[in-house]
Backbone bond lengths (Angstrom), bond angles and torsions (degrees), N, CA, C in turn:
res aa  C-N    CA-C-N  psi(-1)  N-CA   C-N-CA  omega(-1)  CA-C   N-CA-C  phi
1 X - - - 1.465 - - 1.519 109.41 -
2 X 1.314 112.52 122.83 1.389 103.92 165.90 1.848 136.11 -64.46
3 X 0.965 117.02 142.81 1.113 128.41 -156.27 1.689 96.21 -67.84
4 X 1.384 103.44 155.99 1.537 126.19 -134.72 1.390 129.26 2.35
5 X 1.391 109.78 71.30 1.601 131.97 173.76 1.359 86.54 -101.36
6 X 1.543 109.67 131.22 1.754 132.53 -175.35 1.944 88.25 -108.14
7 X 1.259 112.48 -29.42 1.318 104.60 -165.82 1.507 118.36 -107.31
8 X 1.621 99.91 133.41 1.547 110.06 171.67 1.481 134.45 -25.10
9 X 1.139 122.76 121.16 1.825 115.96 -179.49 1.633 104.99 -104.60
10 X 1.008 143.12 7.71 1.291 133.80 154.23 1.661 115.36 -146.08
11 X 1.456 135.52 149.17 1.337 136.25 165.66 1.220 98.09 -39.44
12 X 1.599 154.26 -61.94 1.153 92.57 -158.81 1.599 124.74 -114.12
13 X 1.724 96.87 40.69 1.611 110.52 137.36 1.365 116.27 -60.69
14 X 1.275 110.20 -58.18 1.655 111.10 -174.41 1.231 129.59 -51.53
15 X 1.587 97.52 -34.74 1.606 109.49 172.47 1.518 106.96 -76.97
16 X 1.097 149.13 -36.84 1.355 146.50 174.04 1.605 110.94 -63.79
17 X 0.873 117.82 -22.15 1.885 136.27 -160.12 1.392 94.79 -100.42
18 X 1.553 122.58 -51.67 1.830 124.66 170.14 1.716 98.17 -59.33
19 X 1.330 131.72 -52.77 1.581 151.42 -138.19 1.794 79.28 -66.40
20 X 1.253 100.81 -70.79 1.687 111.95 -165.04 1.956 110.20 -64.51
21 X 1.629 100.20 -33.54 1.693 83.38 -177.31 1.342 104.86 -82.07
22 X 1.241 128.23 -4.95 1.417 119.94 175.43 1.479 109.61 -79.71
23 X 1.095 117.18 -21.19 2.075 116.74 -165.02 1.413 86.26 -92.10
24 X 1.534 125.21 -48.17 1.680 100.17 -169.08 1.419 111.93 -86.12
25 X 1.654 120.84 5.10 1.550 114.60 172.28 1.556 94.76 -96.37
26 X 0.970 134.82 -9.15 1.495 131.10 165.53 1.292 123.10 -99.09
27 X 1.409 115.04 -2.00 1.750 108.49 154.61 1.281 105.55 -130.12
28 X 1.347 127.56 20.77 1.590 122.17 145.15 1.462 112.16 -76.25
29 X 1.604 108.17 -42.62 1.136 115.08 175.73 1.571 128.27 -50.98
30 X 1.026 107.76 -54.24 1.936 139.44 -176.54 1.707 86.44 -47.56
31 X 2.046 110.79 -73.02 1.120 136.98 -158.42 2.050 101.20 -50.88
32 X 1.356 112.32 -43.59 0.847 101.61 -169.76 1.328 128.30 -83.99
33 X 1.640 110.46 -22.00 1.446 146.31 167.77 1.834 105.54 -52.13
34 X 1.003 109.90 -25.73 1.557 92.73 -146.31 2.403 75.35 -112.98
35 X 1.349 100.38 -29.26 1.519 87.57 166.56 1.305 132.99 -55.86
36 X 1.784 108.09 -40.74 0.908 131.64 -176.85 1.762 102.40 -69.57
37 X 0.679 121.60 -39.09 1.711 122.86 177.21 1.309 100.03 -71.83
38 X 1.060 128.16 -44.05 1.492 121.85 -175.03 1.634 119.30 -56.35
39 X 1.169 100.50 -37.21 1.381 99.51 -153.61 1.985 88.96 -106.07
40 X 1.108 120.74 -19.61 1.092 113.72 172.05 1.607 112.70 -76.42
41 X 1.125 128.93 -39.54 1.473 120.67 172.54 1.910 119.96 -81.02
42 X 1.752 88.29 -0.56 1.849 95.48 166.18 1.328 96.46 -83.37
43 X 1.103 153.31 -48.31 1.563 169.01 -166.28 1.576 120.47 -98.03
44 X 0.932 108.64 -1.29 1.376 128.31 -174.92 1.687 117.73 22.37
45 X 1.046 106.60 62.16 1.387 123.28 156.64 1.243 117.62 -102.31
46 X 2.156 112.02 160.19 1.422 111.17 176.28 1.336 130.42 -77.52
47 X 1.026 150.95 170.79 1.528 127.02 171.35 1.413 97.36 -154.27
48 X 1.389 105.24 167.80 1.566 121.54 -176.29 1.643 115.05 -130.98
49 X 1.523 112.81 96.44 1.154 112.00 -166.37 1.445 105.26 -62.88
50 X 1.261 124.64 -66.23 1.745 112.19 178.60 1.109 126.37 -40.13
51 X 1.738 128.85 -22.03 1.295 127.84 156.75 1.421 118.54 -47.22
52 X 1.299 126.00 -36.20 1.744 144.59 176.88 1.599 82.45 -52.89
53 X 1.239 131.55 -99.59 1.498 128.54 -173.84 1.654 118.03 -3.80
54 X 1.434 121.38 -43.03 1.381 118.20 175.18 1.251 113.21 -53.62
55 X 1.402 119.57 -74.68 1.229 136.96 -161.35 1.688 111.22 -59.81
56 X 1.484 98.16 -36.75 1.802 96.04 -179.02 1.408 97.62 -98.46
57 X 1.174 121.06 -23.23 1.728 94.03 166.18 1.646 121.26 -65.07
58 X 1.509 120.24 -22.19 1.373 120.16 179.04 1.234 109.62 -92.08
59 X 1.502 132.40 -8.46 1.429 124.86 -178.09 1.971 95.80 -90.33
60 X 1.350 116.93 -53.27 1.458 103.62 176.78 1.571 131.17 -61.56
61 X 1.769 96.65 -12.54 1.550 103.03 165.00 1.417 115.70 -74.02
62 X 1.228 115.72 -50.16 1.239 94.76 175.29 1.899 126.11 -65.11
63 X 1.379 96.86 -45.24 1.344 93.01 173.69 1.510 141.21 -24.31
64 X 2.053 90.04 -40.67 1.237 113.97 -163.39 1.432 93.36 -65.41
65 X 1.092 129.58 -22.52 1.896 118.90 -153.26 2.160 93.18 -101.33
66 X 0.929 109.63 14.20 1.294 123.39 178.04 1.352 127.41 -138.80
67 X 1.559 128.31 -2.29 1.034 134.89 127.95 1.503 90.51 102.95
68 X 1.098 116.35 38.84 1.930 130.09 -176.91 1.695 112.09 -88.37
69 X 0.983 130.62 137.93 1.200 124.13 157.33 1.468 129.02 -52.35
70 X 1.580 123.74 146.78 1.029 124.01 -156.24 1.671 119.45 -58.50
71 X 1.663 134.84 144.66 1.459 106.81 -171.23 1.790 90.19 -113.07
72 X 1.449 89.13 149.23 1.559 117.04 -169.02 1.388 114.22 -141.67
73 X 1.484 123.44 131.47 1.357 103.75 148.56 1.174 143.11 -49.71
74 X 1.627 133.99 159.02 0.992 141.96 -130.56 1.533 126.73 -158.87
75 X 1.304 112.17 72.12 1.443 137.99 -154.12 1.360 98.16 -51.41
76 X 1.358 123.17 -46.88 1.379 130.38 -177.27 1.697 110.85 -58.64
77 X 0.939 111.79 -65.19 1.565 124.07 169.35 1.788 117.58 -64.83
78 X 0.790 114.57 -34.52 1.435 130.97 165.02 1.779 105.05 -65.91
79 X 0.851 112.72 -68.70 2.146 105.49 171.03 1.159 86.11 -52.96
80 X 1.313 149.31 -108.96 1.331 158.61 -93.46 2.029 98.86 -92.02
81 X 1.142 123.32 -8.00 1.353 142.35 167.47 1.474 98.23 -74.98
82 X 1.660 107.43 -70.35 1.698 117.29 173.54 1.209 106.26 -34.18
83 X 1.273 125.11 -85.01 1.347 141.65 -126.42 1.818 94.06 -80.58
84 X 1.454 115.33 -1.08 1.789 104.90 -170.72 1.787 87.40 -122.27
85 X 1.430 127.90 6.39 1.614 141.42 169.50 1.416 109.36 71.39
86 X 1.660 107.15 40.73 1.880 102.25 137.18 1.230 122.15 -58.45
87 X 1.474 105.47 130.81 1.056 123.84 -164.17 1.917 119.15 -110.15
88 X 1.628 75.97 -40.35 1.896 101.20 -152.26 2.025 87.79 -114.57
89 X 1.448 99.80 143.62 1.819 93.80 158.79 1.608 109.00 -52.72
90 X 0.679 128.22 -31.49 1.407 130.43 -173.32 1.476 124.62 -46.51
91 X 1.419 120.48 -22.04 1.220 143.10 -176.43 1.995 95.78 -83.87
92 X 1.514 126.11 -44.46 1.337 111.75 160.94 1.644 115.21 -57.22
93 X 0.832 134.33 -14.31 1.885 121.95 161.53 1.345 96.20 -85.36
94 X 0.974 148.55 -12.60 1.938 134.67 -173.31 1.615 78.08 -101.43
95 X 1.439 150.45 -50.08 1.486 122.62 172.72 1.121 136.68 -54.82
96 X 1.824 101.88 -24.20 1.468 99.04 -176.95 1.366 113.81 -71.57
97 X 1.703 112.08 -34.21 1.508 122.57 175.60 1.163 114.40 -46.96
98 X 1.364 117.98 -38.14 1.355 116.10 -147.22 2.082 106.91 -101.39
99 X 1.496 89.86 -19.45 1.312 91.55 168.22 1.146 117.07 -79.98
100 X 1.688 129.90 -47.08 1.449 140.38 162.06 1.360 106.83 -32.01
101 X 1.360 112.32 -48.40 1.666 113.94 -162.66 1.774 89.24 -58.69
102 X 1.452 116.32 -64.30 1.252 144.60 -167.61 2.082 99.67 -28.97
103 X 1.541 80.14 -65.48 1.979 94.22 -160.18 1.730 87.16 -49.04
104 X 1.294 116.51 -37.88 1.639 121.06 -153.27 1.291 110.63 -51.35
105 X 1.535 96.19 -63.94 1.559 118.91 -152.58 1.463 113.39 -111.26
106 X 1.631 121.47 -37.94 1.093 107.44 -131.05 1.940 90.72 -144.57
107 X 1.272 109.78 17.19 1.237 116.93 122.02 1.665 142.65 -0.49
108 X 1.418 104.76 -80.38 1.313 94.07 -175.00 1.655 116.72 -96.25
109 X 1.830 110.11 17.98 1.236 110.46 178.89 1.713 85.92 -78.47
110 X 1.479 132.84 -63.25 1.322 145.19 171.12 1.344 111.99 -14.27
111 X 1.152 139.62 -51.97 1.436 145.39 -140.90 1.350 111.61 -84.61
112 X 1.390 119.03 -38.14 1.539 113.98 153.78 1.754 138.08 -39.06
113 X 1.347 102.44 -43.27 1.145 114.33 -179.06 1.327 113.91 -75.12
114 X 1.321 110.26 145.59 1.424 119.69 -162.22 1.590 102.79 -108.08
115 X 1.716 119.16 157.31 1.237 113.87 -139.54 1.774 115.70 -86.81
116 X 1.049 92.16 -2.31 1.693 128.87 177.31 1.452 96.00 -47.81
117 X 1.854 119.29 -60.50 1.186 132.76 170.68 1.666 105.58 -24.40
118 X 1.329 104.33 -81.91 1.742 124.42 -156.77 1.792 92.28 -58.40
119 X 1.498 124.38 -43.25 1.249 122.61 -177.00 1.764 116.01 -49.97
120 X 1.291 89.29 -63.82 2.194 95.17 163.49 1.198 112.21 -50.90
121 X 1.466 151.62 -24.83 1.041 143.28 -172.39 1.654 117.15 -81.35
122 X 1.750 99.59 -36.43 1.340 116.24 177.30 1.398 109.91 -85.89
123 X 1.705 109.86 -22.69 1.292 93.51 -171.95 1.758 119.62 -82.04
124 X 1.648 99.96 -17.73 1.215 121.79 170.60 1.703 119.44 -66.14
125 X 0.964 104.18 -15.48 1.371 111.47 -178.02 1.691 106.89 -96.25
126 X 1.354 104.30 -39.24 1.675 95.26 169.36 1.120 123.47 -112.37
127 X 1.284 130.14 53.39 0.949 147.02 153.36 1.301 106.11 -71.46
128 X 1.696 133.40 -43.54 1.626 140.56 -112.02 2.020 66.35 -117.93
129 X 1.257 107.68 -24.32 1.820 95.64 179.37 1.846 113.44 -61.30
130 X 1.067 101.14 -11.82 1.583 106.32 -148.39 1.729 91.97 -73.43
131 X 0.930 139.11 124.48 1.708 149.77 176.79 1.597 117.96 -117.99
132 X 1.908 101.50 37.71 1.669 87.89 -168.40 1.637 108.80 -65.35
133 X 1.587 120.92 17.17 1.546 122.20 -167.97 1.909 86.71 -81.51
134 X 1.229 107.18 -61.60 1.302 135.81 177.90 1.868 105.06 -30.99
135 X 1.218 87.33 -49.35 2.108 89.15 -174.39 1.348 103.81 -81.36
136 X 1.401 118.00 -41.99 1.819 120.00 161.97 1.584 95.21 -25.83
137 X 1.463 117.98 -86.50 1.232 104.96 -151.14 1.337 114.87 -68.26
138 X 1.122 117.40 -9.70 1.703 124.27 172.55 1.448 115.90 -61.16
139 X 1.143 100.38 -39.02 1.711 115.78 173.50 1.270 122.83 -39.93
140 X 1.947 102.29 -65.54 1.218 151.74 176.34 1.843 110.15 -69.36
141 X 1.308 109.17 -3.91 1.832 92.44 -174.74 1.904 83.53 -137.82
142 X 1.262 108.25 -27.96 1.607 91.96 -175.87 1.500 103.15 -165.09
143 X 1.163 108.21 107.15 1.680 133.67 -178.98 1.044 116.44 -42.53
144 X 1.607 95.74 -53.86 1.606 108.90 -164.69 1.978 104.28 -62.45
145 X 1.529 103.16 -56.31 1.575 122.03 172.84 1.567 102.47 -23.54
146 X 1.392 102.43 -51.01 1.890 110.59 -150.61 1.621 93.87 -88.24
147 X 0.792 134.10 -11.46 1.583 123.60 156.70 1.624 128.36 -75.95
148 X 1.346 98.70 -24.69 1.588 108.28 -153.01 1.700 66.64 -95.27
149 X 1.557 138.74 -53.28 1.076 102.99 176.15 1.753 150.62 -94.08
150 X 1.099 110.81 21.39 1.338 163.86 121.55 1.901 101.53 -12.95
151 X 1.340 87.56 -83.32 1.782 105.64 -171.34 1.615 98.03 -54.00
152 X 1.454 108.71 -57.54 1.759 115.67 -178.92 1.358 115.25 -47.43
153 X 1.477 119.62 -57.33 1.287 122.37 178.19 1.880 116.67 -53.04
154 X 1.370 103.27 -50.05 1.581 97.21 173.35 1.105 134.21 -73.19
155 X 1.614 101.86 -12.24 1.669 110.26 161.93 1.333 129.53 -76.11
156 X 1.183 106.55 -35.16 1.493 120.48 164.78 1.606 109.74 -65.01
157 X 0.814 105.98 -56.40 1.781 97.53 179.35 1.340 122.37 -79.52
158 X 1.280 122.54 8.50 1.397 115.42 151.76 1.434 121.17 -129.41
159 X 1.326 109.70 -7.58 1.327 102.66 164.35 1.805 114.35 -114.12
160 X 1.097 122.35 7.41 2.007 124.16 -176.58 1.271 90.15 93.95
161 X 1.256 93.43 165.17 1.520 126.66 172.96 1.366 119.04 -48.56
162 X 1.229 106.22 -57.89 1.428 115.82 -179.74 1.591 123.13 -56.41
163 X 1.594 117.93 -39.45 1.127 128.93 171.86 1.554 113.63 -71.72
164 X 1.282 123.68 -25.10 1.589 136.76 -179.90 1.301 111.57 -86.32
165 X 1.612 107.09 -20.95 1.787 102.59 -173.41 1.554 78.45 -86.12
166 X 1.108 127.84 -54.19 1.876 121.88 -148.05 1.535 86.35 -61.24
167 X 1.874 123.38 -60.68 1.235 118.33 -179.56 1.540 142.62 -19.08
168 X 1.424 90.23 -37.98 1.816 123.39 -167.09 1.528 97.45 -96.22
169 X 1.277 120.70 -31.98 1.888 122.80 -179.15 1.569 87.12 -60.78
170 X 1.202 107.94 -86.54 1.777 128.73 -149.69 1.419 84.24 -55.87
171 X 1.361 151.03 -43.27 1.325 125.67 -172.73 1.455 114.80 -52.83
172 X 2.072 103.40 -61.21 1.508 97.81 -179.86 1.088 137.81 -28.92
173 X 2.095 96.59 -58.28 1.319 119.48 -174.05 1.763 99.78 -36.78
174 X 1.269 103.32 -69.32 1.793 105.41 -166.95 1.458 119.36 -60.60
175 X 1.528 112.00 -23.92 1.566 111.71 164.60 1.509 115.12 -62.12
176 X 1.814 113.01 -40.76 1.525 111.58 -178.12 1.436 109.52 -74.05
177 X 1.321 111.98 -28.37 1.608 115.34 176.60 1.513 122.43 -63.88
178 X 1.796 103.36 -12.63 1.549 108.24 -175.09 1.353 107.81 -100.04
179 X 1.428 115.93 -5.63 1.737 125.13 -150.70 0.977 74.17 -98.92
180 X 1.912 136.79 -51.81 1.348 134.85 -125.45 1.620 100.49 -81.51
181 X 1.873 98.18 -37.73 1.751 104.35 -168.19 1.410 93.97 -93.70
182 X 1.462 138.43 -22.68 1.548 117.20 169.04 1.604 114.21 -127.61
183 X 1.644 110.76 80.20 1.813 100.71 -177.84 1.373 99.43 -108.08
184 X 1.221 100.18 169.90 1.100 136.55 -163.08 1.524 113.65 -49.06
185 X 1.544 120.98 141.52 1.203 122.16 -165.02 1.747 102.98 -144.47
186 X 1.198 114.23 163.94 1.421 113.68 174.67 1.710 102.89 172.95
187 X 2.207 95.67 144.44 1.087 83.52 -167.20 1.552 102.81 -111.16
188 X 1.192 124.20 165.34 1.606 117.10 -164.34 1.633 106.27 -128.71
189 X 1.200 89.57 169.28 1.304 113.53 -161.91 1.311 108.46 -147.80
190 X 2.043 123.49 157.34 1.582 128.67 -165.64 1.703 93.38 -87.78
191 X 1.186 102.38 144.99 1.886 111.58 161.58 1.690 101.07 -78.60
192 X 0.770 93.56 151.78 1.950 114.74 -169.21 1.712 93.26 -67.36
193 X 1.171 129.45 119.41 1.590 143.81 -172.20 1.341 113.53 58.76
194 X 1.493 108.06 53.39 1.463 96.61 -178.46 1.294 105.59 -160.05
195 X 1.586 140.10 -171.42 1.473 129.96 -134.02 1.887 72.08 -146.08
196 X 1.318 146.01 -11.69 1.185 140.30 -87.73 1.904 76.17 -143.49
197 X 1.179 137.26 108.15 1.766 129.17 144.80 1.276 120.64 -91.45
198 X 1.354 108.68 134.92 1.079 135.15 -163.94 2.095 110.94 -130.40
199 X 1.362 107.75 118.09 1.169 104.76 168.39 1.674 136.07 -38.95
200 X 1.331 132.42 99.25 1.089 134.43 -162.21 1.738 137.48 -28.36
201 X 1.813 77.64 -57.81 1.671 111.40 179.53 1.968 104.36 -57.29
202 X 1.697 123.25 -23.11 1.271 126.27 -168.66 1.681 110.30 -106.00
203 X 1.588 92.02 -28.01 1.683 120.80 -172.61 1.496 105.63 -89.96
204 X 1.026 150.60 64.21 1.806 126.02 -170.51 1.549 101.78 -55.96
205 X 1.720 114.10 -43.30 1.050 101.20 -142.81 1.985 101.34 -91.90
206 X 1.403 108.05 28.50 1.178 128.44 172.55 1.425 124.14 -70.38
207 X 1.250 134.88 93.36 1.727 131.57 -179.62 1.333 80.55 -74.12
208 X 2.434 87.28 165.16 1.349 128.56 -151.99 1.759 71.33 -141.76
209 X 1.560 109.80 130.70 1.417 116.70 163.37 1.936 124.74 -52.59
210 X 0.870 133.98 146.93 1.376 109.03 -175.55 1.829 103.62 -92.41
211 X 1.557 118.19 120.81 1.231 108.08 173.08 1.473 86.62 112.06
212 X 1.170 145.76 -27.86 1.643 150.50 177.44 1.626 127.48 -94.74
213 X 1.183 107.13 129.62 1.377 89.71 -179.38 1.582 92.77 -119.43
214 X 1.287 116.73 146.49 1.733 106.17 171.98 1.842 103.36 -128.98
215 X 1.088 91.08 106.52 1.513 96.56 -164.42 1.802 100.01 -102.21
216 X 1.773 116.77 106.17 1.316 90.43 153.28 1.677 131.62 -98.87
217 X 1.229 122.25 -170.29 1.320 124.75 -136.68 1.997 91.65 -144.06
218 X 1.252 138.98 95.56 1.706 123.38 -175.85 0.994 133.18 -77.87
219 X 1.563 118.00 19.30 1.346 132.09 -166.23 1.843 111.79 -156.80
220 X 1.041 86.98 134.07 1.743 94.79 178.67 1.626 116.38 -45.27
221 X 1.168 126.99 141.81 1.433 129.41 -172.00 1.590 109.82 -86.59
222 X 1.793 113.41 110.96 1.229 94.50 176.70 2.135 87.85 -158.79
223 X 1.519 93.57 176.98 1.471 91.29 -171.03 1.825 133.24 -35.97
224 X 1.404 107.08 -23.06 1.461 108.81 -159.11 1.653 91.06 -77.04
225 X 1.764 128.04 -37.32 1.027 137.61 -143.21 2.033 99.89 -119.27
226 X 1.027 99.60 -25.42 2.011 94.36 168.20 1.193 149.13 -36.64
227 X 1.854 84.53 -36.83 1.736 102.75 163.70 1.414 123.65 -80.26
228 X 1.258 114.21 -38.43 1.518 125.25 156.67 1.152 112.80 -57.98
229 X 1.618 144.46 -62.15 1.091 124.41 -174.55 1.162 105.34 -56.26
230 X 1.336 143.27 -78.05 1.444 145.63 178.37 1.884 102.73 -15.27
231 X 1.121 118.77 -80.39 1.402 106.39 164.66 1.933 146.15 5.36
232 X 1.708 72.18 -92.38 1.499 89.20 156.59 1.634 137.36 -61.03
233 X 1.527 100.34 -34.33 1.895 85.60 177.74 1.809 84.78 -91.74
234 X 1.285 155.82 5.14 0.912 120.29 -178.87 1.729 106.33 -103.17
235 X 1.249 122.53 31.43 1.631 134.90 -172.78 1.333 77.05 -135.45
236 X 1.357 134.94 -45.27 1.764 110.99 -171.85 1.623 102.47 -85.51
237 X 1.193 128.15 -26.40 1.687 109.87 168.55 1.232 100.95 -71.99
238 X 1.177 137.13 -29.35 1.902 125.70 -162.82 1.458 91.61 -71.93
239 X 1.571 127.00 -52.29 1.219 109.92 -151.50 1.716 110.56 -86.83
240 X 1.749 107.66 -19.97 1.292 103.72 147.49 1.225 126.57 -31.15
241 X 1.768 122.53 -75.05 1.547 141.43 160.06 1.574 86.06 -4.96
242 X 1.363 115.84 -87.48 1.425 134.06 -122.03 1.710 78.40 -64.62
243 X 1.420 117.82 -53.78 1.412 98.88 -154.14 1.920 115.01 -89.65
244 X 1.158 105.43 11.39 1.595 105.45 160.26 1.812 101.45 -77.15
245 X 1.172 104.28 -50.95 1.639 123.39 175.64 1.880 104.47 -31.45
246 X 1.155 96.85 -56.22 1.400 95.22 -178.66 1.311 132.22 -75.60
247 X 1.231 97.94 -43.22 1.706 107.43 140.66 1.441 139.70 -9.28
248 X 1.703 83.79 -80.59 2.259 91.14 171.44 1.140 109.18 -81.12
249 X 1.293 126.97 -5.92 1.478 125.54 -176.67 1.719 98.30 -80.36
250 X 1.796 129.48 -39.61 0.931 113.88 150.09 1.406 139.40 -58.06
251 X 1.263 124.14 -21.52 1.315 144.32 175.96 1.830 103.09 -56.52
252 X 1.333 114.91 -75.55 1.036 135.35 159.89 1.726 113.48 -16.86
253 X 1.220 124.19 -69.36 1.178 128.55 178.14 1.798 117.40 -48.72
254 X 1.429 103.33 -42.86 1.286 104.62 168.94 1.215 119.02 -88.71
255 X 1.645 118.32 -53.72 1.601 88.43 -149.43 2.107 92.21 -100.37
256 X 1.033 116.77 2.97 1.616 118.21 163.11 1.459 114.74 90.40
257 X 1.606 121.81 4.84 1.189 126.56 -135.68 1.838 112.05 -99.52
258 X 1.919 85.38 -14.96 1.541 86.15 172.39 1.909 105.48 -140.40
259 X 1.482 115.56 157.48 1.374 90.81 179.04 1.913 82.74 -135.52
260 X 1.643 92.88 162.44 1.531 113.08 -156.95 1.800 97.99 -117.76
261 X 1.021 80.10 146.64 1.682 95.81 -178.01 1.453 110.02 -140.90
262 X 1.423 116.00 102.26 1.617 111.95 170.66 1.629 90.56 95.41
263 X 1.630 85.45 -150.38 1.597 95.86 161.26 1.373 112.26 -87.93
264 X 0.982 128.24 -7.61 1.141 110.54 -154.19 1.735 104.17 -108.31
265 X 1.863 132.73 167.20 1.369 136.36 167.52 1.092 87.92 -85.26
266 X 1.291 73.87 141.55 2.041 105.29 137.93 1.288 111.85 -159.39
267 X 1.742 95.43 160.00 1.737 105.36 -149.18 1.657 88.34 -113.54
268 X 1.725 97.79 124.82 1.637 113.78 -173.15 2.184 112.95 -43.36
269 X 0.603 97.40 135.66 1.866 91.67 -167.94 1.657 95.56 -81.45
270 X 1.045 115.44 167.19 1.686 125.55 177.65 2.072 100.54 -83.29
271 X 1.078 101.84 163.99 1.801 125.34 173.30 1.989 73.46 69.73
272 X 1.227 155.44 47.50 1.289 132.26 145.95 1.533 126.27 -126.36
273 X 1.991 102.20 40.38 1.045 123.44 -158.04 1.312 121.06 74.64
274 X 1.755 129.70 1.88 1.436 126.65 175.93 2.120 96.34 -108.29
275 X 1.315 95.89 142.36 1.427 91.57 142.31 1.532 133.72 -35.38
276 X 1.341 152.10 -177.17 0.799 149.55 -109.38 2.028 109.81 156.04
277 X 1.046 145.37 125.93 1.371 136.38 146.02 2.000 91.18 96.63
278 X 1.423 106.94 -172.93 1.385 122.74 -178.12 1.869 98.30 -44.79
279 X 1.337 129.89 -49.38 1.675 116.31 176.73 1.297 112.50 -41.52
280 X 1.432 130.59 -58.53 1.432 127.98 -148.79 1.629 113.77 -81.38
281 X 0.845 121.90 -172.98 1.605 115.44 174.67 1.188 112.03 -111.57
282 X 1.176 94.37 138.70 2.016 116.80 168.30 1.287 124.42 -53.40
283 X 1.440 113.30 120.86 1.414 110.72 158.05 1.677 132.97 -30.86
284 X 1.644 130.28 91.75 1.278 120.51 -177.16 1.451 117.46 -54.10
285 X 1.644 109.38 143.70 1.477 123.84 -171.04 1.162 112.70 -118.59
């Protein structure tokens, strides 16, 4: 290849060249996303993650035509921004100065110090990230949550960032992929003087209509989840079935009024020692 050719000479340059700008625009992206959440719910402001896409899609465009490394947020610099009370973007032009000033001049005051220095400085700064108050209650309000972040945190700290953000993707993905084909279901029932259903299993003191089942379902109905739904309400109508079943089958014992054959009723006929017409009793349904 001749010397400074930026561009691919065979597909599967191109394909290796797409392969790689897609992994670092998808963990610049991830990397910068999940800063931006951080520090906005430390500070409690709103934010707009797809807005992030503008700005870093135009800083790596340009870059790209200058042959710069990819630009990303920057957890390290980002705490250590926090923790000294940047506030405003404005504080990235007082870094750029101060690094320019730095590369210029002041260089070889730096060069002595050993890197141990710059490590305490960063490490002091993210420390103030650490929220194990935050995972307490995660623990304590949702199990499932406090593992998945659990898994993230130990991936990140022993394998980098980069391996913990991808780590933490493919987990979700397969946690939302498990919610999607088996979520949550429950069947409900009225609160005693009230217009009001309430899930049973949370409600005890929740009635079930007799002859009704009201089953809801927490997720939209579509292929991953059909076979499961089908499943489930058809074990909650059976065991419905079963327990009206048990019911007239007590009924039966006392007051004599219907007799059962198989699974199935039938309602005693008149001239066979039963009444007959509006006196006798009805076949239960």
């Amino acid at each position: 290849r001749a010397r400074g050719t930026a561009l691919p000479e065979s597909w599967a340059e191109l394909g290796a060249v797409v392969q790689g700008g897609a992994t670092c625009a998808l963990v610049s992206f991830l990397g910068s996303a999940s800063i931006v959440r951080t520090f906005a719910a430390r500070h409690g402001y709103s934010l707009d993650v797809a807005g992030e896409l503008v700005p870093l899609g135009l800083a790596n465009l340009a870059g790209g035509f200058f042959g710069a490394y990819p630009a990303a947020g920057s957890l390290s610099r980002s705490a250590l921004a926090s923790s000294l009370g940047a506030r405003t973007p404005l504080h990235g032009a007082v870094q750029a100065v101060v690094i320019a000033a730095v590369l210029v001049g002041l260089t070889p005051l730096f060069n002595p110090l050993p890197y141990s220095v710059l490590a305490a400085v960063i490490l002091s700064a993210l420390t103030s990230l650490f929220d194990f108050a935050a995972a307490a209650e995660l623990r304590r309000t949702s199990p499932s949550d406090f593992r998945l972040w659990l898994a993230a945190f130990l991936a990140t700290a022993v394998f980098g960032v980069q391996a913990g953000l991808a780590f933490a993707l493919a987990t979700s993905l397969a946690v939302l992929i498990g919610h999607a084909a088996r979520p949550a279901w429950a069947v409900l029932g009225r609160l005693p003087g009230t217009d009001v259903f309430r899930d049973v299993d949370r409600y005890p003191t929740a009635q079930t209509l007799p002859g009704v089942l009201i089953f809801r379902f927490d997720s939209p109905l579509q292929f991953a989840n059909a076979d499961w739904f089908a499943s489930v309400l058809r074990e909650r109508a059976q065991r419905m079935a079963d327990g009206a079943a048990t019911d007239c089958t007590a009924g039966v014992a006392t007051a004599g009024h219907s007799t059962v054959k198989g699974d199935r009723w039938k309602a005693p006929q008149a001239g066979k020692g039963e009444a007959g017409g509006a006196g006798g009793g009805g076949g239960a349904r």
